[in-house]
C-alpha positions as CSV (number, residue, x, y, z in Angstrom):
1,X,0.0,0.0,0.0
2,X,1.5,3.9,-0.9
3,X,3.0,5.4,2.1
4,X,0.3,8.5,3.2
5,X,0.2,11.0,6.2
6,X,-2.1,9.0,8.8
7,X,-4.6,11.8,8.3
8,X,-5.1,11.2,4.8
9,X,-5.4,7.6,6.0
10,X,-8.4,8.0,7.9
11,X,-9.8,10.1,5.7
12,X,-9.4,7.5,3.2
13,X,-11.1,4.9,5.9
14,X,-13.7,7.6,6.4
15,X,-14.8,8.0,2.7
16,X,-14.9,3.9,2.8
17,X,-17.2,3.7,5.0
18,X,-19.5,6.0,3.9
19,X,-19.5,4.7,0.3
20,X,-20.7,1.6,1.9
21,X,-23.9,3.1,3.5
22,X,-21.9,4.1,7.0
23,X,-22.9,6.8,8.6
24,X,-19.2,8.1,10.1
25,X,-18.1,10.4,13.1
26,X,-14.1,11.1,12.9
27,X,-13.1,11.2,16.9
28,X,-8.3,11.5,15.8
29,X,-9.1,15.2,16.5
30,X,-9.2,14.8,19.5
31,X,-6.1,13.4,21.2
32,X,-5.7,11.0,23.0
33,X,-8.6,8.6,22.2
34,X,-9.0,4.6,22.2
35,X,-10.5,5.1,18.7
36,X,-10.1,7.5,15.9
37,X,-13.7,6.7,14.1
38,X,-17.0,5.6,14.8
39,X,-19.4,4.3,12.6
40,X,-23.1,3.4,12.1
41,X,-25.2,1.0,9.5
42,X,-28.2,-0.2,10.8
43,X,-27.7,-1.8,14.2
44,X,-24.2,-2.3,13.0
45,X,-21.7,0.4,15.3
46,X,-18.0,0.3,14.7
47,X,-15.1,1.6,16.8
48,X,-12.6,1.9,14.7
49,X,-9.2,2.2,15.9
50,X,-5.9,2.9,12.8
51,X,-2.9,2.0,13.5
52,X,0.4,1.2,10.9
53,X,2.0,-0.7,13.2
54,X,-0.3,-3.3,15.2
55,X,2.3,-3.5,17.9
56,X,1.5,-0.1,19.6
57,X,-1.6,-1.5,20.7
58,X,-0.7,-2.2,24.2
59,X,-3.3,-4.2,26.7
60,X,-4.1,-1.3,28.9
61,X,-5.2,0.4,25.4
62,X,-7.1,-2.1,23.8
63,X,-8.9,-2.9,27.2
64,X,-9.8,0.7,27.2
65,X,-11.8,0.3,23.4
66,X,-12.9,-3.0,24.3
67,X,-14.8,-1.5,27.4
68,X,-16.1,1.5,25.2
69,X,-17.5,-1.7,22.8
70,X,-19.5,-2.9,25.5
71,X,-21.1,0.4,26.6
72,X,-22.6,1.2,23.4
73,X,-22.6,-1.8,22.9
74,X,-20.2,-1.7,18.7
75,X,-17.8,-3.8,17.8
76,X,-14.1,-2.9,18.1
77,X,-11.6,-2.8,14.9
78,X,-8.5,-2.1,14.8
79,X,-7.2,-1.6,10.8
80,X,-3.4,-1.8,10.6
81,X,-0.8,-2.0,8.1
82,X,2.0,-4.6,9.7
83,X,3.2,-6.0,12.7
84,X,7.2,-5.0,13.4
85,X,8.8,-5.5,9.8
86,X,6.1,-7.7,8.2
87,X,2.9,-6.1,6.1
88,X,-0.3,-8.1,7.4
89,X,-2.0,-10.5,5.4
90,X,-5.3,-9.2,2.3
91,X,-8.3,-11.9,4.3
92,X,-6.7,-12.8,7.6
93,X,-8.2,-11.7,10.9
94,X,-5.5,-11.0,13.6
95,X,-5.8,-10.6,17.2
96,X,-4.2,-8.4,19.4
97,X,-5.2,-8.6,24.0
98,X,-9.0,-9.4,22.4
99,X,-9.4,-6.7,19.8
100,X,-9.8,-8.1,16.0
101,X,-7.2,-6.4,13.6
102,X,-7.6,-6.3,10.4
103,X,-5.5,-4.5,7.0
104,X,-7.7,-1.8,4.4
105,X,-7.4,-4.2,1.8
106,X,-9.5,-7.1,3.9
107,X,-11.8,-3.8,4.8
108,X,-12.3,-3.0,1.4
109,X,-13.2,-6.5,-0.2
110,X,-15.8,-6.8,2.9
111,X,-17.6,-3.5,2.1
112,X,-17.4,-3.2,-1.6
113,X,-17.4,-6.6,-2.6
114,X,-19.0,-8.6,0.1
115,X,-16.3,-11.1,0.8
116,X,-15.6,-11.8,4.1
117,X,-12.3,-13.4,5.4
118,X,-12.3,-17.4,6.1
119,X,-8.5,-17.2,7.2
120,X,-7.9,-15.9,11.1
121,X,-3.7,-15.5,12.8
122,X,-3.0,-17.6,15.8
123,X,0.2,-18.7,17.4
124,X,1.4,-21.3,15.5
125,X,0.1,-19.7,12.1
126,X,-2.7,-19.4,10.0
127,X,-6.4,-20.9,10.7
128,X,-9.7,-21.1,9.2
129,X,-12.6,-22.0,10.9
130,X,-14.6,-25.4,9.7
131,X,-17.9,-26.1,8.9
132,X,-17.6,-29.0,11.1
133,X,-21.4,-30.1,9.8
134,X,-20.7,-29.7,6.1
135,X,-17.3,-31.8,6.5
136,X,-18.8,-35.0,8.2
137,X,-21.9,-34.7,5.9
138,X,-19.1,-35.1,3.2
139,X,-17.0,-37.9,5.1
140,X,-20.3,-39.6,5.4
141,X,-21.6,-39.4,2.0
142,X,-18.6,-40.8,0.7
143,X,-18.7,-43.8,3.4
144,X,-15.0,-42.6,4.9
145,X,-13.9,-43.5,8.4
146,X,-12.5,-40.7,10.5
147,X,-9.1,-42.8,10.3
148,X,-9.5,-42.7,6.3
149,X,-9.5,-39.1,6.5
150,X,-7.5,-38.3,8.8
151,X,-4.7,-39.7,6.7
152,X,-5.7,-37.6,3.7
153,X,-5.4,-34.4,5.6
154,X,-2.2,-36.0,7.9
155,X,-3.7,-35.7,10.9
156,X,-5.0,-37.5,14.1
157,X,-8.5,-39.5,13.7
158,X,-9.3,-37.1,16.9
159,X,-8.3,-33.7,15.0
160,X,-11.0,-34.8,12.7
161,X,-13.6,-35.5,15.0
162,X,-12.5,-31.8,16.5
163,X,-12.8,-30.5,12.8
164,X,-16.0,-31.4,12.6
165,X,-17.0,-30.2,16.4
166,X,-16.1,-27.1,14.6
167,X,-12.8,-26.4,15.7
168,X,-10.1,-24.9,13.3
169,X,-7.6,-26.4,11.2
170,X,-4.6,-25.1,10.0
171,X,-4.7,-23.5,6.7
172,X,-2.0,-26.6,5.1
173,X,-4.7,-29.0,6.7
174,X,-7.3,-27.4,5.1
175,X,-5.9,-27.2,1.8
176,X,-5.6,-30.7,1.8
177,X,-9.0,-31.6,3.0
178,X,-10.8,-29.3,0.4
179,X,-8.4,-30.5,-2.7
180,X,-9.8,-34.4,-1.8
181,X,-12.9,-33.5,-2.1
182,X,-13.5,-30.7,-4.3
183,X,-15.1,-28.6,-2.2
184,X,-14.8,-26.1,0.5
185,X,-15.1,-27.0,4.3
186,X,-14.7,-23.4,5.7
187,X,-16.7,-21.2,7.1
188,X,-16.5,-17.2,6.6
189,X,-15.6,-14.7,9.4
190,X,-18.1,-12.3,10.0
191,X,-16.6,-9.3,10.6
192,X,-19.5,-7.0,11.8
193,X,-21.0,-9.4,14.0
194,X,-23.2,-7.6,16.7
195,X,-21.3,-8.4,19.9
196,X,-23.4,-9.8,22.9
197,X,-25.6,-7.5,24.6
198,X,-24.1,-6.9,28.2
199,X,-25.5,-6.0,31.3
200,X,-25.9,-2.2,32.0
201,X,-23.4,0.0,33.1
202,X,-24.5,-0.6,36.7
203,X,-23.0,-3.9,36.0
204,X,-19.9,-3.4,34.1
205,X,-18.5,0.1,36.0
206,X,-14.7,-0.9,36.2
207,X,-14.2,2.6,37.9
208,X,-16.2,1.7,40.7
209,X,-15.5,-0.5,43.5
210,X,-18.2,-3.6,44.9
211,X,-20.8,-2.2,47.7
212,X,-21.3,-4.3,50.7
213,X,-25.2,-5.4,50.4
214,X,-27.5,-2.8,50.7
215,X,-24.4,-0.2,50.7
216,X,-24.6,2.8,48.3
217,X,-22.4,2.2,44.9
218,X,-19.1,4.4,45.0
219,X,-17.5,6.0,41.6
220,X,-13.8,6.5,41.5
221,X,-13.3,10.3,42.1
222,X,-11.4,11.7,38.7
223,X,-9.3,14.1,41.0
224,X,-11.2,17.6,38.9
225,X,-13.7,19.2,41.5
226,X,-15.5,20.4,38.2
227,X,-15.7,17.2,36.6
228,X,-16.3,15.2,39.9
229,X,-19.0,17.4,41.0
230,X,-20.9,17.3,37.2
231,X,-20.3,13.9,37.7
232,X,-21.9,13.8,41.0
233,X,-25.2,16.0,39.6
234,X,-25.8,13.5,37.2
235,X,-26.2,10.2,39.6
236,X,-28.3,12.6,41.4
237,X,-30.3,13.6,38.3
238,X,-31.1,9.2,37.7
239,X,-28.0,8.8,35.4
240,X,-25.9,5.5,35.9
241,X,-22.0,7.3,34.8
242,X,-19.0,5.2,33.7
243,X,-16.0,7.7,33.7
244,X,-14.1,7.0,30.6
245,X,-10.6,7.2,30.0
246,X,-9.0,8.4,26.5
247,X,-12.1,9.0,24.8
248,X,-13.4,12.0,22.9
249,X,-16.3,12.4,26.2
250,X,-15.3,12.4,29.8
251,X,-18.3,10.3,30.8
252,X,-20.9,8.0,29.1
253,X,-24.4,7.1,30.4
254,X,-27.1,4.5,28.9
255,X,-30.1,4.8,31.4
256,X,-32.2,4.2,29.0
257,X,-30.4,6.2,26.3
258,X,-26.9,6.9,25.6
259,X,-25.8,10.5,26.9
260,X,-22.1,11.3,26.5
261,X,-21.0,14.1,28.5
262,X,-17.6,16.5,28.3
263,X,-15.9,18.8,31.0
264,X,-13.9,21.5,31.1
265,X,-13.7,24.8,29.9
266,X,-15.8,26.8,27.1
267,X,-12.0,26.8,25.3
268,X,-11.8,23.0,25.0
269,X,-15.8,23.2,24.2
270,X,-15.1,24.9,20.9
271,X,-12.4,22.4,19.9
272,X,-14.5,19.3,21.1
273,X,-18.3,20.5,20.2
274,X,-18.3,19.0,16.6
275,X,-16.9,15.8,17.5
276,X,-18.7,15.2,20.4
277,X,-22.3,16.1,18.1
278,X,-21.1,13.6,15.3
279,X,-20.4,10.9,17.9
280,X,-24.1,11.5,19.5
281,X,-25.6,11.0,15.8
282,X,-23.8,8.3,15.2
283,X,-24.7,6.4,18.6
284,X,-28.4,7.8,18.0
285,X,-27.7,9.4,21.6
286,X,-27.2,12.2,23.7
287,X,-24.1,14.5,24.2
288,X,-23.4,17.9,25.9
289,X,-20.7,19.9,27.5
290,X,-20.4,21.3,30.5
291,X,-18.4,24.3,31.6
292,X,-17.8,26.6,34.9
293,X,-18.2,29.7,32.8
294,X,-21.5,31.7,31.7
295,X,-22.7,30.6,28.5
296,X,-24.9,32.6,26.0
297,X,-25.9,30.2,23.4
298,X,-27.2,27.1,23.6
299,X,-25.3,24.5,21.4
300,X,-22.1,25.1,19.5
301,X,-21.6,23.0,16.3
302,X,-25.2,21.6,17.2
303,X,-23.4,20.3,20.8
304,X,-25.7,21.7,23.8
305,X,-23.5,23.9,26.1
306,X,-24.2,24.4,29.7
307,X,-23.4,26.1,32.4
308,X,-22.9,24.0,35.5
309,X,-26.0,26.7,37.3
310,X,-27.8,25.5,34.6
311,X,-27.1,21.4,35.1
312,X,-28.0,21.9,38.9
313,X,-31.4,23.6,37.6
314,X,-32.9,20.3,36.4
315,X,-35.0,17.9,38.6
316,X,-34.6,14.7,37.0
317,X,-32.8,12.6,34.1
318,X,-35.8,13.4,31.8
319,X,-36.0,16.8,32.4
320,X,-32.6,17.2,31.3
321,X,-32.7,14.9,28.3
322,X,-35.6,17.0,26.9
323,X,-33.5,19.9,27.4
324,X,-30.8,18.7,25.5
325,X,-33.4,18.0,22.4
326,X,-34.6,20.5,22.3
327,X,-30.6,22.3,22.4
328,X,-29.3,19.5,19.9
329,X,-28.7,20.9,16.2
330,X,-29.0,18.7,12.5
């Protein structure tokens, strides 16, 4: 692939995306993040995370976008280029602490072309994932014993009765297998697979430590009296808060609906508004800022701005929500 600035990169990603029906909020403006885009088609949500080399994804950070998957809930993707000296693979699925990793050539053949990868990375080397099903209807059909085929393929009579469990085979194994009988055994990766709805962020708060029964739940103070005590209006207001850590929004709530709230000044407002408004649409959710000094407008970028007087002002989670509808631009 031609060398390019990262920007033009994403850009590149961006434009991708959207040609394939995505709807696409670019979050690399803001630094630093656990992803640099998020995108929406259907019920499909992506966090998309680029990187050229796969090895600066560290486990602390891919924890980080992992956690944000399971709050929205969207699947996290990281697109890469190589790991150390070596370019990845065009239809392999990598894996890095959890996260799937994948190149912009394996992207693109997904999106434009419909073809998903059948080949994943594992240590040891390359693996595809069998139809276990379609292989022993075609053992059976041609009256062959486990042992018979296990010495086509070179294997153990028990790696075949795992093959057809569904387990995966290594890619030489395969080969074999599908040459004998003339047809393919595999079955495709599904990249955009909705991941398992979670409990709520009452259940999955890693910021907050385990009441005793009956004991009130704790959050972690963030160690900002501003955005501790915004923080504190909104448990009080019926919102359950997970602070978040490297993402484009200080906070993210889903009680029922997805509210991502900023701190800070009206400065780092302006900077963050239009992000933070794209990310809302594309979560079909909530966002707002919050700042210390007097606003007079209501939204910038189609963001809601308010003041902290005017956060304390509301009596209840609803009340504010329909504030920030009404605020909320196009």
């Amino acid at each position: 692939m031609p060398q390019r600035s990262r920007e033009r990169w994403i850009e590149h990603l961006r434009q991708m995306l959207e040609r394939a029906g995505f709807y696409v909020a670019d979050a690399h403006g803001v630094r630093p993040s656990s992803f640099d885009l998020a995108a929406r088609r259907d019920s499909t949500l992506l966090l998309i995370k680029v990187l050229k080399n796969i090895d600066a994804l560290d486990a602390e950070e891919a924890a980080r976008i992992l956690e944000l998957g399971r709050l929205f809930p969207a699947l996290a993707l990281v697109i890469g280029q190589s790991s150390g000296a070596s370019g990845l693979d065009a239809g392999v699925v990598y894996t890095r602490y959890g996260v799937p990793i994948i190149n912009e050539e394996t992207l693109q053949e997904y999106l434009d072309k419909a073809l998903p990868p059948f080949l994943y990375a594992s240590p040891g080397g390359t693996f595809a994932r069998v139809d276990g099903d379609r292989l022993r209807l075609l053992r059976q059909t041609r009256g062959l014993s486990l042992g018979t085929l296990a010495g086509v393929a070179g294997v153990s009579r028990r790696a075949i009765q795992l093959y057809e469990e569904g387990a995966g085979a290594e890619l030489g194994v395969i080969e074999r297998i599908e040459s004998f009988f003339g047809e393919p055994i595999v079955r495709p990766i599904e990249l955009f697979a909705r991941p398992p709805r979670r409990a709520g962020p009452a259940e999955t708060r890693a910021e907050e430590t385990e009441p005793a029964s009956g004991a009130p739940r704790k959050r972690a103070r963030t160690g900002d009296p501003l955005r501790d005590g915004v923080l504190d209006r909104l448990d009080d207001l019926g919102l359950e808060v997970v602070v978040t850590v490297r993402a484009p929004f200080d906070a993210f709530t889903r009680t029922p609906e997805i509210l991502l709230a900023s701190v800070g000044s009206l400065r780092a407002a302006l900077h963050r508004a239009e992000i933070l408004h794209g990310l809302a649409r594309v979560a079909e959710g909530h966002a707002m800022f919050v700042v210390r000094e007097p606003v007079h407008r209501p939204s910038i970028f189609g963001l809601p701005i308010l003041n902290v007087n005017e956060l304390k002002r509301h009596r209840d989670r609803d009340d504010l929500l329909e504030e920030l509808s009404e605020r909320e631009g196009p």
